[in-house]
Biotite code that builds the C-alpha atoms (Angstrom):
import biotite.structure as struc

atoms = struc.array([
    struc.Atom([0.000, 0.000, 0.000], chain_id="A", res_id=1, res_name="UNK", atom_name="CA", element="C"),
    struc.Atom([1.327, 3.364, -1.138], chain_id="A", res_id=2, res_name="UNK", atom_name="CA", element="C"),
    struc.Atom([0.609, 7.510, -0.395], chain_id="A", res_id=3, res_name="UNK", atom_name="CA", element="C"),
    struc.Atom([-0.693, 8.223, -3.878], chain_id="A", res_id=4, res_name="UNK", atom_name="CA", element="C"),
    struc.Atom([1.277, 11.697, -5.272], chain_id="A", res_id=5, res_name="UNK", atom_name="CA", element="C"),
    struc.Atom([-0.766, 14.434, -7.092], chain_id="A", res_id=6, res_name="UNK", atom_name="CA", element="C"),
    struc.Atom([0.042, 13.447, -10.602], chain_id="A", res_id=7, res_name="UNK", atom_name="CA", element="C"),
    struc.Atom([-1.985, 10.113, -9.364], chain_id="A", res_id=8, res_name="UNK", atom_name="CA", element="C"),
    struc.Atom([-4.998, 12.250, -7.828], chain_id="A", res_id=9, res_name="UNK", atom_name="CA", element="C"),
    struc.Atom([-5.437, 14.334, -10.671], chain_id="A", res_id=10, res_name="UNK", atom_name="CA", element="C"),
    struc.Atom([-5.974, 11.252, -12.898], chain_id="A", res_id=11, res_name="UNK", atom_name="CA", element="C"),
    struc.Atom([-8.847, 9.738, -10.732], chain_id="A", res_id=12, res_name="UNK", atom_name="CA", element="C"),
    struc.Atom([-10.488, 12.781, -10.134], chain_id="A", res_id=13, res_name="UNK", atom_name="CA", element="C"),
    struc.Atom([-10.303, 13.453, -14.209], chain_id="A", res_id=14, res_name="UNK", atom_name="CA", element="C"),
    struc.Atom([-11.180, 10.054, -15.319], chain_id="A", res_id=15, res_name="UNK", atom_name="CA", element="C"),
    struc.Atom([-13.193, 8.235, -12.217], chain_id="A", res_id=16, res_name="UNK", atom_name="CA", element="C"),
    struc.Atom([-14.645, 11.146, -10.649], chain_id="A", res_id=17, res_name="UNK", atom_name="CA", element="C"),
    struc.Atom([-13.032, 10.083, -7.430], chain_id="A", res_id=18, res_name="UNK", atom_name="CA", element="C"),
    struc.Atom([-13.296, 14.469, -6.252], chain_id="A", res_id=19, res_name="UNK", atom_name="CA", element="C"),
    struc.Atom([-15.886, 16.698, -6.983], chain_id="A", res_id=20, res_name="UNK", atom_name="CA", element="C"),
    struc.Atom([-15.743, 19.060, -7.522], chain_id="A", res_id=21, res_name="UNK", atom_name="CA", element="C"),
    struc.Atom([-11.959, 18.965, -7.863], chain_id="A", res_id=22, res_name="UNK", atom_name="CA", element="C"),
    struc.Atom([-9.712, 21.591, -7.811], chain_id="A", res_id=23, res_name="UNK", atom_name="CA", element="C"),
    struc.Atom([-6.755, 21.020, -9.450], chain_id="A", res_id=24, res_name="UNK", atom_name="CA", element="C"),
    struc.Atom([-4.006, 23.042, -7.978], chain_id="A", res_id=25, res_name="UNK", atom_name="CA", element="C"),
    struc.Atom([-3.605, 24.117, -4.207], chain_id="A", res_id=26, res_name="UNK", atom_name="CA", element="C"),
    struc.Atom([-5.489, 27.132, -4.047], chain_id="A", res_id=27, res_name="UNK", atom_name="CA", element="C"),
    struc.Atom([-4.251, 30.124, -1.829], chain_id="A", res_id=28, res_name="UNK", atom_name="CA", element="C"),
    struc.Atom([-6.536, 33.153, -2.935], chain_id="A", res_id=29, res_name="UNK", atom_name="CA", element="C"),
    struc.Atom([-9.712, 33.630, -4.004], chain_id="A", res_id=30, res_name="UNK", atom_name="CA", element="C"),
    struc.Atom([-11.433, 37.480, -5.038], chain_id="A", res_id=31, res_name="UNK", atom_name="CA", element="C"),
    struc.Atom([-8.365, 39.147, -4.189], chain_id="A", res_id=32, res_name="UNK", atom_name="CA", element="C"),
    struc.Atom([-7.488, 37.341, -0.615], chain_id="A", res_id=33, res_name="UNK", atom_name="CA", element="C"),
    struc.Atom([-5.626, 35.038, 0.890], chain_id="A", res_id=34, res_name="UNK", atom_name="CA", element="C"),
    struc.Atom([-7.518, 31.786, 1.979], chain_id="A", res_id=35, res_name="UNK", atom_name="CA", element="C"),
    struc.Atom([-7.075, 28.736, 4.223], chain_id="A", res_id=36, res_name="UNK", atom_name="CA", element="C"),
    struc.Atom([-5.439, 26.588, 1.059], chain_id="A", res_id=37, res_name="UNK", atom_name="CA", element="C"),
    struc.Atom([-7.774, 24.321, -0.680], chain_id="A", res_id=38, res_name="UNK", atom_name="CA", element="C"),
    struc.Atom([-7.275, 21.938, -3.527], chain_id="A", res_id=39, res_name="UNK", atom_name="CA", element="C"),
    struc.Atom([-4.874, 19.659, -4.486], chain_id="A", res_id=40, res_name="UNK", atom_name="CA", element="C"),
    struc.Atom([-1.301, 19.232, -2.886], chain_id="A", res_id=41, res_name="UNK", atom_name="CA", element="C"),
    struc.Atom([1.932, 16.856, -3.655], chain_id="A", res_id=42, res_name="UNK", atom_name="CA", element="C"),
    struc.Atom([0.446, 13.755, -1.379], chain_id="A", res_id=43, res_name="UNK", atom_name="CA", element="C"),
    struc.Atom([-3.373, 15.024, -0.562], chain_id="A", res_id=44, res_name="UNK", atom_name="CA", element="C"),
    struc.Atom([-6.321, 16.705, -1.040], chain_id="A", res_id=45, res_name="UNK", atom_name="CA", element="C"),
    struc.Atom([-7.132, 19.879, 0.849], chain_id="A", res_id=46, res_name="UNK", atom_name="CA", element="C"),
    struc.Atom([-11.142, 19.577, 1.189], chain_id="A", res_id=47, res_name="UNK", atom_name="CA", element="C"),
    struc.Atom([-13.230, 22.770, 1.758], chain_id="A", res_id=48, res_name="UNK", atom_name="CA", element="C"),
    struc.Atom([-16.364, 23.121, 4.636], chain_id="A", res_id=49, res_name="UNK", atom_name="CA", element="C"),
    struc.Atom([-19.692, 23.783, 2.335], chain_id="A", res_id=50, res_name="UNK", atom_name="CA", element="C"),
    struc.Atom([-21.995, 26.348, 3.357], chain_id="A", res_id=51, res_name="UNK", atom_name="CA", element="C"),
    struc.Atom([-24.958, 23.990, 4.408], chain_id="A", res_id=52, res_name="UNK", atom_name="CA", element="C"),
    struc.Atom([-25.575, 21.737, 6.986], chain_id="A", res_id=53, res_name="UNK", atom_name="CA", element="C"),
    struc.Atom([-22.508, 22.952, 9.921], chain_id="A", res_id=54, res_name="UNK", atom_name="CA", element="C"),
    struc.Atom([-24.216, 22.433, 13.270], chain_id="A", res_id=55, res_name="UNK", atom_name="CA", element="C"),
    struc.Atom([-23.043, 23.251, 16.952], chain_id="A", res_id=56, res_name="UNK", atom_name="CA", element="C"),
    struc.Atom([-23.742, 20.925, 19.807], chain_id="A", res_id=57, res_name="UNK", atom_name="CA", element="C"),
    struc.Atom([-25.486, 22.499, 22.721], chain_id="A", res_id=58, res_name="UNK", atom_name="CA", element="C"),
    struc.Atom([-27.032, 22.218, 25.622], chain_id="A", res_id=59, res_name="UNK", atom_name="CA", element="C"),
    struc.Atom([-29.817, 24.547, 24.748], chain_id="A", res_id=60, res_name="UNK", atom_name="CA", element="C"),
    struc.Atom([-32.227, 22.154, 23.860], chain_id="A", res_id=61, res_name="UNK", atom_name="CA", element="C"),
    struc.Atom([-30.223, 18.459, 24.806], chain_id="A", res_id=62, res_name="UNK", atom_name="CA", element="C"),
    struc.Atom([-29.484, 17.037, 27.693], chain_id="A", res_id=63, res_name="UNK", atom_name="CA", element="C"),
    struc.Atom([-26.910, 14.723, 26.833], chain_id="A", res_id=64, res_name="UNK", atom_name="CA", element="C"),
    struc.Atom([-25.405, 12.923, 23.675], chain_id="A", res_id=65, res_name="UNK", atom_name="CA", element="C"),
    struc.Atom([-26.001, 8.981, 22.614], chain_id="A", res_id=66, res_name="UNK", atom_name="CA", element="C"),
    struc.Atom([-24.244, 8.112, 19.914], chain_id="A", res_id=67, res_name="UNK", atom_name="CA", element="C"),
    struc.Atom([-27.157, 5.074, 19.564], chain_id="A", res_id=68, res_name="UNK", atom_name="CA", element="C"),
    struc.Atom([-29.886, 7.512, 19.163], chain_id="A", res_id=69, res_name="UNK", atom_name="CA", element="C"),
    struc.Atom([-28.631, 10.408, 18.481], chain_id="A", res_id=70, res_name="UNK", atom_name="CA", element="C"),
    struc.Atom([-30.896, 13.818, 19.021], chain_id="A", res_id=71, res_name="UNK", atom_name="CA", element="C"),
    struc.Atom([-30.906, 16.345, 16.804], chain_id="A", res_id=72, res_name="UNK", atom_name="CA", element="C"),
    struc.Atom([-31.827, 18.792, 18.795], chain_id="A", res_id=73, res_name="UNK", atom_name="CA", element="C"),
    struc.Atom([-28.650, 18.777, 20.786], chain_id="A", res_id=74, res_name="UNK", atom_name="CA", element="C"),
    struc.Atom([-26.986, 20.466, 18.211], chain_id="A", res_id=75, res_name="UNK", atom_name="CA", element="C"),
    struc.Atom([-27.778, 24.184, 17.013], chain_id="A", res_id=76, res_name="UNK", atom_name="CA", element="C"),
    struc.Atom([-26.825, 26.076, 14.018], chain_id="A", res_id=77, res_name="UNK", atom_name="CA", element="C"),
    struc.Atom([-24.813, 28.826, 13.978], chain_id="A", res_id=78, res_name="UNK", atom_name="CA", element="C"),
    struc.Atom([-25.102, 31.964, 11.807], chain_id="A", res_id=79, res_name="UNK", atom_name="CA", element="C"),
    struc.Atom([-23.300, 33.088, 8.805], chain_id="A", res_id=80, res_name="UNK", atom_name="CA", element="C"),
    struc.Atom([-20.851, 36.070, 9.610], chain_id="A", res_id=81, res_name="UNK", atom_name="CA", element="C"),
    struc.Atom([-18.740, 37.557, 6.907], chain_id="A", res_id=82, res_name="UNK", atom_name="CA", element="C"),
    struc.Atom([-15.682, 38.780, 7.125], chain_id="A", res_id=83, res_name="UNK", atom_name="CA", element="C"),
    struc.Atom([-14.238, 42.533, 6.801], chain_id="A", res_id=84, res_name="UNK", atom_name="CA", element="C"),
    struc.Atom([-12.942, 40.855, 2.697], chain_id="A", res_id=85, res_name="UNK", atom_name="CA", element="C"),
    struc.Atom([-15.909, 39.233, 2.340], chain_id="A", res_id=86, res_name="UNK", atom_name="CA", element="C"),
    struc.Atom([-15.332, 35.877, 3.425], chain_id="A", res_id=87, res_name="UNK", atom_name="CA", element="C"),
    struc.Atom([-18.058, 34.122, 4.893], chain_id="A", res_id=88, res_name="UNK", atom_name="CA", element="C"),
    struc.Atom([-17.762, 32.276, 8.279], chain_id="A", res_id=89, res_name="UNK", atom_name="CA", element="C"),
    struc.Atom([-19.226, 30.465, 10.897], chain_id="A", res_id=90, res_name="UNK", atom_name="CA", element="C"),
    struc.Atom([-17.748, 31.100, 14.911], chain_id="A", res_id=91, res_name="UNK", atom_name="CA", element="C"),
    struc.Atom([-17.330, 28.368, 16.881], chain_id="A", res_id=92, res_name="UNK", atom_name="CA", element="C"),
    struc.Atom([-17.346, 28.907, 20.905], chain_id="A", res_id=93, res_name="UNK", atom_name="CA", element="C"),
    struc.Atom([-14.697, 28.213, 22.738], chain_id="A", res_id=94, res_name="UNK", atom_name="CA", element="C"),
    struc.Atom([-14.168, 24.732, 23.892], chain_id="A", res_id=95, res_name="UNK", atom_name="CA", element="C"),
    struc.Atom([-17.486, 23.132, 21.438], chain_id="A", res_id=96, res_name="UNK", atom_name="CA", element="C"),
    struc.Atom([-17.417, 20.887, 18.940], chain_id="A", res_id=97, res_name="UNK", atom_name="CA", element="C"),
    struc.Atom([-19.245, 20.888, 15.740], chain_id="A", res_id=98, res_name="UNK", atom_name="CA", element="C"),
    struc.Atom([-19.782, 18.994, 12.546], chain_id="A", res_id=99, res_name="UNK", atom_name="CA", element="C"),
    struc.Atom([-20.190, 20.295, 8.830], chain_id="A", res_id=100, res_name="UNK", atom_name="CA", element="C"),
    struc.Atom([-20.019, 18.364, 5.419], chain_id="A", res_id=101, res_name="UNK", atom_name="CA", element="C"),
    struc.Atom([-17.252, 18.665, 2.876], chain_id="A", res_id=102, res_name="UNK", atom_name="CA", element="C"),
    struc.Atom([-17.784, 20.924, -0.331], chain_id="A", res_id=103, res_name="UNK", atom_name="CA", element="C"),
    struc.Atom([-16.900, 18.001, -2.242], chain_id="A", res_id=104, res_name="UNK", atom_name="CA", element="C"),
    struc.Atom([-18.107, 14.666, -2.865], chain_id="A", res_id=105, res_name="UNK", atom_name="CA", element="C"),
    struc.Atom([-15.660, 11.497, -2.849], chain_id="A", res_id=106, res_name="UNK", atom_name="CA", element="C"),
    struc.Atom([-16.128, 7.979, -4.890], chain_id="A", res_id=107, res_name="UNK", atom_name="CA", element="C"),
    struc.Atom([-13.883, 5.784, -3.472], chain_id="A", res_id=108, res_name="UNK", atom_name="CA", element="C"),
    struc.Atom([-12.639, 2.772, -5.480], chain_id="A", res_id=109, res_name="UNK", atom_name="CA", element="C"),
    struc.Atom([-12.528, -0.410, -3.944], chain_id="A", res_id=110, res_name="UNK", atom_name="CA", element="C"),
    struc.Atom([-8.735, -0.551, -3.754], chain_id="A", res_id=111, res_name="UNK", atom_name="CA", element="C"),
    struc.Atom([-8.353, 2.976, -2.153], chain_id="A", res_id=112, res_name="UNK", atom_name="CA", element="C"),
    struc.Atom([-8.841, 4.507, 1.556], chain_id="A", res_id=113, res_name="UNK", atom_name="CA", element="C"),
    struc.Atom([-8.591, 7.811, 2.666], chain_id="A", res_id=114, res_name="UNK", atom_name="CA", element="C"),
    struc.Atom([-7.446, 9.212, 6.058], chain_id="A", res_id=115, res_name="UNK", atom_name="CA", element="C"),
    struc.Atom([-8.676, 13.105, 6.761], chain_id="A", res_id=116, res_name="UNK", atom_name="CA", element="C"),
    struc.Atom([-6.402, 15.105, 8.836], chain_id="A", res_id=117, res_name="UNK", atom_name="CA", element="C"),
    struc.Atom([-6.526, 18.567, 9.749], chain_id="A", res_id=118, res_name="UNK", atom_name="CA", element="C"),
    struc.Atom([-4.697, 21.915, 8.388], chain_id="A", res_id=119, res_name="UNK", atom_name="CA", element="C"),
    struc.Atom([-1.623, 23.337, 10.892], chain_id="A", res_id=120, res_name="UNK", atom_name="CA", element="C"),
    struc.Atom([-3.244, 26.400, 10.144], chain_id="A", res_id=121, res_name="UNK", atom_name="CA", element="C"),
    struc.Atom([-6.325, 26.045, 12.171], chain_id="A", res_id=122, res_name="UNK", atom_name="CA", element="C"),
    struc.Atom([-4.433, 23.804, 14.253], chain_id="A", res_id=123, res_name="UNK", atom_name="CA", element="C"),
    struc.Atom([-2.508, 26.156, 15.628], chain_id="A", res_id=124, res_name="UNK", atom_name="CA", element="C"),
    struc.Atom([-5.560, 28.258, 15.975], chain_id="A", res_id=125, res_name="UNK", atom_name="CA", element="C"),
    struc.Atom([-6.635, 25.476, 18.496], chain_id="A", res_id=126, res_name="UNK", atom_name="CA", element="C"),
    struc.Atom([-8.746, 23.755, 15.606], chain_id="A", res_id=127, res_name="UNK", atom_name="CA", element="C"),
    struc.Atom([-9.225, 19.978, 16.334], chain_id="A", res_id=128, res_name="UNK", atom_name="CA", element="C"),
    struc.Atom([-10.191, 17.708, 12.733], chain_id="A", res_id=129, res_name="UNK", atom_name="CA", element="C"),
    struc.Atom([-11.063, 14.880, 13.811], chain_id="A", res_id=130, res_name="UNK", atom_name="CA", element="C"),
    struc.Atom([-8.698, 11.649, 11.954], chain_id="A", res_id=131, res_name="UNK", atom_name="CA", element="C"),
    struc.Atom([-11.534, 9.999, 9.426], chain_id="A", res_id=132, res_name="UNK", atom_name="CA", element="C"),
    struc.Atom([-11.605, 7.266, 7.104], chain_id="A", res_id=133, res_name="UNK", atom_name="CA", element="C"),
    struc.Atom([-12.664, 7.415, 3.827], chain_id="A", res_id=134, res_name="UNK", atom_name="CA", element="C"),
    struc.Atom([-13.181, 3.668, 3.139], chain_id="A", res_id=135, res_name="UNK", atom_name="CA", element="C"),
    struc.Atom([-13.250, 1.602, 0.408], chain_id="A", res_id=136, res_name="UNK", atom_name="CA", element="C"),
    struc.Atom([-15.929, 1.692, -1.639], chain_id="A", res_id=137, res_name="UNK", atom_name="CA", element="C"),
    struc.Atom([-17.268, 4.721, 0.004], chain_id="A", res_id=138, res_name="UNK", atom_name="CA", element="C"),
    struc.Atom([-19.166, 7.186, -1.865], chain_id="A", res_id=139, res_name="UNK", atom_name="CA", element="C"),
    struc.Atom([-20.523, 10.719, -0.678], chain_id="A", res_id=140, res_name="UNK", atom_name="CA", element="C"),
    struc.Atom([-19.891, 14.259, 1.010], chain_id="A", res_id=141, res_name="UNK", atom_name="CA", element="C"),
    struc.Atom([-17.550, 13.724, 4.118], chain_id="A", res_id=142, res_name="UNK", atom_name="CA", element="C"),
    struc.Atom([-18.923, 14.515, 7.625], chain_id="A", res_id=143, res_name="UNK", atom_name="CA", element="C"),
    struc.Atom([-16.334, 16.955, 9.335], chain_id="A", res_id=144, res_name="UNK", atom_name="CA", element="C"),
    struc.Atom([-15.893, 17.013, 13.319], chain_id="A", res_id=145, res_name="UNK", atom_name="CA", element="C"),
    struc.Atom([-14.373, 19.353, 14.583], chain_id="A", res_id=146, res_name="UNK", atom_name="CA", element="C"),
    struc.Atom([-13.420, 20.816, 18.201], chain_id="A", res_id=147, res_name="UNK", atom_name="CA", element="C"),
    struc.Atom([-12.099, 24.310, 19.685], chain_id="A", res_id=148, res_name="UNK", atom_name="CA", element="C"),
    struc.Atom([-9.733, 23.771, 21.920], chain_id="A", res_id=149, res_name="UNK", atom_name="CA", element="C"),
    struc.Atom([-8.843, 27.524, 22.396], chain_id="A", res_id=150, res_name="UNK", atom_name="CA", element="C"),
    struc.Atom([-9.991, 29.514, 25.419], chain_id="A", res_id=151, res_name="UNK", atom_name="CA", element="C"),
    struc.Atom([-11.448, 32.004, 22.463], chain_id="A", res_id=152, res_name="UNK", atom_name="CA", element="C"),
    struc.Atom([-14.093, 31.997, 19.613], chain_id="A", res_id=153, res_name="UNK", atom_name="CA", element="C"),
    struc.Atom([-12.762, 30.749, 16.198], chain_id="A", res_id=154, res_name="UNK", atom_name="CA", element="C"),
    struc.Atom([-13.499, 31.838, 13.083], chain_id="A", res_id=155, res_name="UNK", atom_name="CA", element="C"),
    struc.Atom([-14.033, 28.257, 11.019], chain_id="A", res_id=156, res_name="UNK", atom_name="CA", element="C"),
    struc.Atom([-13.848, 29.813, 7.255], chain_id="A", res_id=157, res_name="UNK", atom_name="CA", element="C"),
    struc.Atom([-16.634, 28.737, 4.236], chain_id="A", res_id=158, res_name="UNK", atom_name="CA", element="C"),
    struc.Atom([-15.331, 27.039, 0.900], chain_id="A", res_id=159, res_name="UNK", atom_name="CA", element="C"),
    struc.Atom([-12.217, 27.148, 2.463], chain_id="A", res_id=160, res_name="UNK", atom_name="CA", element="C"),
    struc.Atom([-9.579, 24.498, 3.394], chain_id="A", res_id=161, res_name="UNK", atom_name="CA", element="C"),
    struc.Atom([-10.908, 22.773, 6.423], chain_id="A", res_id=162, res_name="UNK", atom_name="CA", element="C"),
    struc.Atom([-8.788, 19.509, 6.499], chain_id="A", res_id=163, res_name="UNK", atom_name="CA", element="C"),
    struc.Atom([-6.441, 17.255, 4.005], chain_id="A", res_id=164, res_name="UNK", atom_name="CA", element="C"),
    struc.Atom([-6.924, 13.952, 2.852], chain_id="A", res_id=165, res_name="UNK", atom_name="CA", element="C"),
    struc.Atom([-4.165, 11.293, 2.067], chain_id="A", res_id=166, res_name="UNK", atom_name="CA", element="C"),
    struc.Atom([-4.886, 8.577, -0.174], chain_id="A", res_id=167, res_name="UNK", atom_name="CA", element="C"),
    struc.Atom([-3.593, 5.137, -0.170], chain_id="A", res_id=168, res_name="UNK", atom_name="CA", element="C"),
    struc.Atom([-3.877, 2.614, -2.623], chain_id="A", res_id=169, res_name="UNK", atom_name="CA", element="C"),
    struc.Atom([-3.503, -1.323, -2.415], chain_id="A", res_id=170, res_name="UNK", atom_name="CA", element="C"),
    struc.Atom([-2.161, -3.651, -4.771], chain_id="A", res_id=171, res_name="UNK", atom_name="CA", element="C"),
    struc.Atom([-5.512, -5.734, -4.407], chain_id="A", res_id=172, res_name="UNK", atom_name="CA", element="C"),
    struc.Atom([-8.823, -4.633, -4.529], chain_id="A", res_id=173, res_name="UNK", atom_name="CA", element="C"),
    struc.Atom([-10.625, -5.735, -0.745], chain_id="A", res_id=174, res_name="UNK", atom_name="CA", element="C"),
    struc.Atom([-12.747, -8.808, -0.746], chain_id="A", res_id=175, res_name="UNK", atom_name="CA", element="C"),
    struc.Atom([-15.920, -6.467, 1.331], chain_id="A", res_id=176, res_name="UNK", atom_name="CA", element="C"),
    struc.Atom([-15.823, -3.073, 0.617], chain_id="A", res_id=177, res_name="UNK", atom_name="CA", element="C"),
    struc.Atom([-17.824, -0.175, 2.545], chain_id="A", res_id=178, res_name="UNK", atom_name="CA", element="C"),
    struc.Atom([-20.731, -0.544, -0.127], chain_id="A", res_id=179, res_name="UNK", atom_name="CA", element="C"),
    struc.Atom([-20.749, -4.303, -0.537], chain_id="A", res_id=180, res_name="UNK", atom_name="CA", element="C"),
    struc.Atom([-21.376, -4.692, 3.192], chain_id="A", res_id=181, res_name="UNK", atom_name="CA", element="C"),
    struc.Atom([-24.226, -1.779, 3.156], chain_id="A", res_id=182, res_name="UNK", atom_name="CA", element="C"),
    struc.Atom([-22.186, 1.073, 5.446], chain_id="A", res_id=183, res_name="UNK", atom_name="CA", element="C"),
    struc.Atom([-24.692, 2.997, 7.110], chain_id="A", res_id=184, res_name="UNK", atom_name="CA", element="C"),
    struc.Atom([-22.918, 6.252, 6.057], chain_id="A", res_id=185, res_name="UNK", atom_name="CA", element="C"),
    struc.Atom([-23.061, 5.320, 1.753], chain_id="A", res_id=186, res_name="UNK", atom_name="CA", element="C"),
    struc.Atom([-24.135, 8.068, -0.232], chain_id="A", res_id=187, res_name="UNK", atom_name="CA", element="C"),
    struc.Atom([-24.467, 10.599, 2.302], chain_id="A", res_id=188, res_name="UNK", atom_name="CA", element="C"),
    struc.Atom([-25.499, 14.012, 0.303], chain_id="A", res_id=189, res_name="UNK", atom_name="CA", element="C"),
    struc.Atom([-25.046, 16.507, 3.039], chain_id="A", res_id=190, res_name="UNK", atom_name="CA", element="C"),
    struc.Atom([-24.846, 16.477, 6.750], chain_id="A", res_id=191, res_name="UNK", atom_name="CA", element="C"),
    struc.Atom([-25.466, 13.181, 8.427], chain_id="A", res_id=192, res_name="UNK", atom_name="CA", element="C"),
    struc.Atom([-25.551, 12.601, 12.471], chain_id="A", res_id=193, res_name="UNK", atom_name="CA", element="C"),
    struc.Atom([-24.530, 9.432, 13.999], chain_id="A", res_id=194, res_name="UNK", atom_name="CA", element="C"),
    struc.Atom([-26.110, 6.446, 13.009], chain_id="A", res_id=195, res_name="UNK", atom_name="CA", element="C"),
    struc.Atom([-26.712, 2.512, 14.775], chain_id="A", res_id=196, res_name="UNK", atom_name="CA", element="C"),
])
C-alpha cells in the first residue's frame, strides 16, 4: 500500500470522478485574498467546509449525547458572519465541537482509503479535525468534526480548506468493501448525524 502523489490524484479525479468538484491546484486566494489553502497538494487533497448543513452541539435544547440515538436537537446552528474581505464564516465557541459536510463529494474505489487530517493552520488556531476514514468503496460528502480547543471563539472559514486527505492505494482490490457490506454512512449528500 502506497501515499498516492498528485500526478496520481489528478488522474482519478479526471477520469473516475473520485473528487468533486476537484480543484486542481492548491489554491491560496480567491477574489483578491488570501484563503485557508484548498485543492490539491503533492500527497493530498485539501477539502473545503460547504456552506450547508454545519451544526453546533449544545445544551440549549439536549441534555446529553447517545451516539445510539442520536438527538438532533442537541446540536444548534450557527449563523453566517462575513468577514471585513468578504469571506463568509461560521464562529465556533470556545471549547465546542461541531460537525459540517465537505464541499466536495468522494467515490472511493474499492482498492483505495482515505485518512482526513486537519490543516496546521487552524491547528494552531486550536482547531481539532477529527482523523476519518474514507473507506473503500465509500461514496458521498464527508462529515467533518471538529473541536475548539482555544480559550477564544474561532473563526471556522466557508469554501475554504478545512482539512487534508491522504490517499492510499492497495495492490488488491478488498474482498468487502464499505458498499458491498451496506455502510450505514453510503451516499451521504449533506450532513449526516450518527447512526446505529
Amino acid at each position: 500500500m502506497t501515499i498516492k502523489s498528485d500526478i496520481w490524484l489528478r488522474q482519478m479525479a479526471e477520469e473516475h470522478e473520485m473528487i468533486s468538484p476537484f480543484l486542481p491546484k492548491l489554491v491560496r486566494e480567491s477574489n483578491g485574498s488570501r484563503i485557508i489553502s484548498a485543492g490539491l497538494s503533492s500527497y493530498g487533497y485539501d477539502m473545503r467546509l460547504a456552506d450547508d448543513g454545519f451544526r453546533i452541539f449544545s445544551s440549549v435544547y439536549g441534555s446529553e449525547i447517545d451516539p445510539k440515538n442520536f438527538d438532533k436537537d442537541s446540536l444548534i446552528e450557527p449563523e453566517v458572519r462575513t468577514a471585513d474581505d468578504g469571506a463568509k464564516y461560521y464562529l465556533l465557541p470556545p471549547h465546542h465541537y461541531g460537525l459540517g459536510v465537505t464541499v466536495e463529494t468522494f467515490k472511493m474505489p474499492r482498492n483505495v482509503t482515505g485518512v482526513a487530517l486537519g490543516k496546521s493552520t487552524y491547528a494552531r488556531a486550536g482547531l481539532l479535525v477529527n482523523t476519518t476514514p474514507l473507506e473503500a468503496g465509500w461514496t458521498g460528502r464527508l462529515v467533518v468534526e471538529i473541536a475548539n480547543l482555544a480559550n477564544l471563539p474561532l473563526r471556522v472559514y466557508i469554501n475554504e480548506g478545512i482539512g487534508q486527505i491522504l490517499f492510499f492505494e492497495s495492490d488488491e482490490d478488498c474482498a468487502t468493501s464499505y458498499e458491498d457490506r451496506g455502510g450505514k454512512y453510503q451516499g451521504q449528500t449533506g450532513l449526516t448525524y450518527a447512526k446505529l
